[in-house]
Residue, then its C-alpha position, 0 to 999 in steps of 0.5 A: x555526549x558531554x554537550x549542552x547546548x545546541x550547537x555542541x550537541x548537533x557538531x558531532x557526527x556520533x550524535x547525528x548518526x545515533x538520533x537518525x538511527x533510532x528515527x529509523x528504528x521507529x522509536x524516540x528519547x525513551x528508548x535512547x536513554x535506556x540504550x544507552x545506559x545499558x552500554x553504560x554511557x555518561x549523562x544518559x537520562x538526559x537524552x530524553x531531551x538531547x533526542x528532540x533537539x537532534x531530530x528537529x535540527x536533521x529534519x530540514x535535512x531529511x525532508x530536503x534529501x526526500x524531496x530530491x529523491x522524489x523528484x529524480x524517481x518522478x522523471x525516471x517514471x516519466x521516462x520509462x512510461x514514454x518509453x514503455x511500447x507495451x504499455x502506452x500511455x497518451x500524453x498530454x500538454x498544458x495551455x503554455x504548450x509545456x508537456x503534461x506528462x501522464x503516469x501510472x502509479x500505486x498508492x496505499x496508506x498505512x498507520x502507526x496503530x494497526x487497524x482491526x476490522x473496520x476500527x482505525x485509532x491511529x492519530x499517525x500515517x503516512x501515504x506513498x505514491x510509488x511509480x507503476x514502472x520504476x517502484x520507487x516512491x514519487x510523493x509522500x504524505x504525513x499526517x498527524x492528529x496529536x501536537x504533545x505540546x499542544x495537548x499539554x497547554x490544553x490540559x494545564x490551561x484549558x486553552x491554547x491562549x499564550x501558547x509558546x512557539x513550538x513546531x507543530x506535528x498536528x497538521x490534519x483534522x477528521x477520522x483516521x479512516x479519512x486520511x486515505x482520501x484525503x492523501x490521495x486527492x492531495x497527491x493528484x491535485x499538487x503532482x501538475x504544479x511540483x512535477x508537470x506530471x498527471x496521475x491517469x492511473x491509480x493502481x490501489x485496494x478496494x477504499x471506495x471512499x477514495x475513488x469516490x473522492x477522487x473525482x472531479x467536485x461536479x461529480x461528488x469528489x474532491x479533485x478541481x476541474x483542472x486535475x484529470x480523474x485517474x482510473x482505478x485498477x486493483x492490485x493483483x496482490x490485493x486481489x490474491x489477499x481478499x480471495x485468500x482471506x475468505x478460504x481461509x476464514x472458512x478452513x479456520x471455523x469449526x466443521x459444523x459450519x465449513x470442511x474447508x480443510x487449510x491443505x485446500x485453502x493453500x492450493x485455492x490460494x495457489x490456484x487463484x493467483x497463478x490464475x490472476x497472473x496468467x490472465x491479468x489483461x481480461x476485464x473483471x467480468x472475463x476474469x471472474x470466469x476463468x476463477x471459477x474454472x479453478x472451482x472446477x479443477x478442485x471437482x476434477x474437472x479439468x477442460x477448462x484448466x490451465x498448465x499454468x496452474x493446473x498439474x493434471x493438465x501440466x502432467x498430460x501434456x508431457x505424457x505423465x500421471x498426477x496423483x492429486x492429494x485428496x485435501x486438494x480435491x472435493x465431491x461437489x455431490x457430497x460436500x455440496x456445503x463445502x461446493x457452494x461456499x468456495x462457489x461464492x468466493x469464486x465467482x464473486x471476487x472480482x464482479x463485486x469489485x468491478x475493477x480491472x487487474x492492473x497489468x503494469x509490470x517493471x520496467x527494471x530487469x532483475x539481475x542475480x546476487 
């Protein structure tokens, strides 16, 4: 803890171990310091400076161990999917009679700063490309609005004239809202060249701006002519997520506008995603209408019903009676504000987002603790 130079301070295993560990805390210099005062360590105001020397030299190595394991999870995707015979996936082959692998994966973008509503301010996120069988990450992207050393230069001397060299984090320009496209159509465009690899499937939410930038450039988008344009599948948990937020939207407001009581909201939820589950492989239009069965089942109307989800039907099949609780039942003749709001919710969830569930489950079984 002593050290002052560089390679003093990088020989000893404590500080690596020390620097990593706050990394994957999520926190920096400040943080170590004051940690480590607290336990009453020697010299600790100048970790502040020790913290940024640690993380620039375990960088190369971290992006080094990063890149193995994206490669190593890449090829056991590509083997699960050729050996996957519920779910076959056509493959392909380059000019040079190479394989061409095609694979099915998610993607999703988070940001440092959580966004509210439509507002994204966060000058950080990172994106994830994770394998539709093995669940495991494939590619990864960073992106970064803000250089401190560089918005420092910029400030003292209002231009980056005479800028000292420095590793630069600041490696994108635009909105943060955009780093979601642009993430993606990275991914999609370098996956042939690093891994022989063509992403034919993404499995993702409902960001229409990157399915319309993953397309070819003759039709608007963003992808090359050589790159295949993936098909865009929604996420069952996604979908379960949006359905979710608008009941409960409607149980939160006052009584004047909604009686969507929060009992009938969870049993919504339950019901909608059990329903999800038990009917992932229809279209979004076949699917739409079995959701709207489950407005049925809550006027107690049950023909239509499911044992999957529905306790009625469950309990007549083995001969016995269920007592529903009221919170789970309406009177579509005297709530019929209620009625028509879930109503809209039900039948719209998935018409207006035209996209299939995803069908693709895990290849890994689970095994007990």
């Amino acid at each position: 803890m002593h050290s002052e130079t560089k390679s003093d301070l990088c020989q000893y295993d404590i500080n690596l171990r020390f620097s990593l560990a706050l990394q994957l805390m999520g926190v920096g210099g400040e943080h170590a310091a004051i940690l480590t005062s607290f336990l009453d360590l020697p010299e600790s105001v100048k970790w502040n400076r020790w913290f940024n020397v640690l993380e620039q030299y375990t960088h190369t190595a971290v992006e080094e161990v990063k890149v193995l394991s994206q490669q190593a999870a890449v090829e056991e995707e590509v083997l699960e999917t050729i050996n996957d015979d519920n779910y076959k996936v056509e493959q392909h082959k380059l000019e040079d009679d190479n394989p061409l692998h095609r694979i099915q994966a998610s993607f999703d973008m988070g940001w440092q700063v959580r966004s509210s509503s439509n507002k994204y301010g966060s000058p950080t996120g990172h994106a994830l490309l994770i394998g539709a069988r093995s669940k495991k990450v494939l590619d990864s992207i960073v992106y970064n609005k803000n250089c401190t050393t560089c918005n420092k230069h910029m400030a003292l001397t209002g231009s980056f004239n005479r800028l000292q060299k420095h590793y630069c984090l600041k490696n994108y320009e635009g909105t943060s809202k955009s780093m979601e496209a642009a993430a993606l159509v990275k991914m999609l465009s370098r996956a042939p060249e690093l891994n022989s690899v063509s992403v034919c499937t993404i499995i993702s939410d409902d960001d229409s701006n990157g399915r319309a930038k993953a397309q070819h450039v003759s039709n608007g988008g963003k992808l090359a002519i050589h790159v295949e344009e993936p098909k865009f599948l929604a996420g069952p948990s996604h979908r379960k997520r949006v359905f979710a937020r608008a009941i409960y939207n409607l149980a939160s407001a006052p009584v004047k506008v909604s009686k969507v009581t929060k009992g009938l909201a969870s049993h919504l939820k339950y019901c909608y995603g059990a329903c999800v589950k038990r009917n992932h492989k229809l279209s979004a239009i076949q699917l739409s209408e079995k959701v709207y069965d489950i407005l049925k089942h809550i006027t107690d109307e049950h023909d239509c019903c499911d044992s999957a989800w529905c306790y009625d039907i469950k309990a007549k099949e083995e001969s016995k009676v269920y007592n529903a609780p009221k919170e789970h039942r309406i009177d579509k003749v005297k709530d019929v504000l209620t009625y028509t709001q879930i109503k809209k919710y039900s039948t719209n969830t998935h018409v207006s987002n035209k996209w299939s569930i995803a069908t693709i489950r895990s290849t890994h079984k689970r095994t007990k603790a």
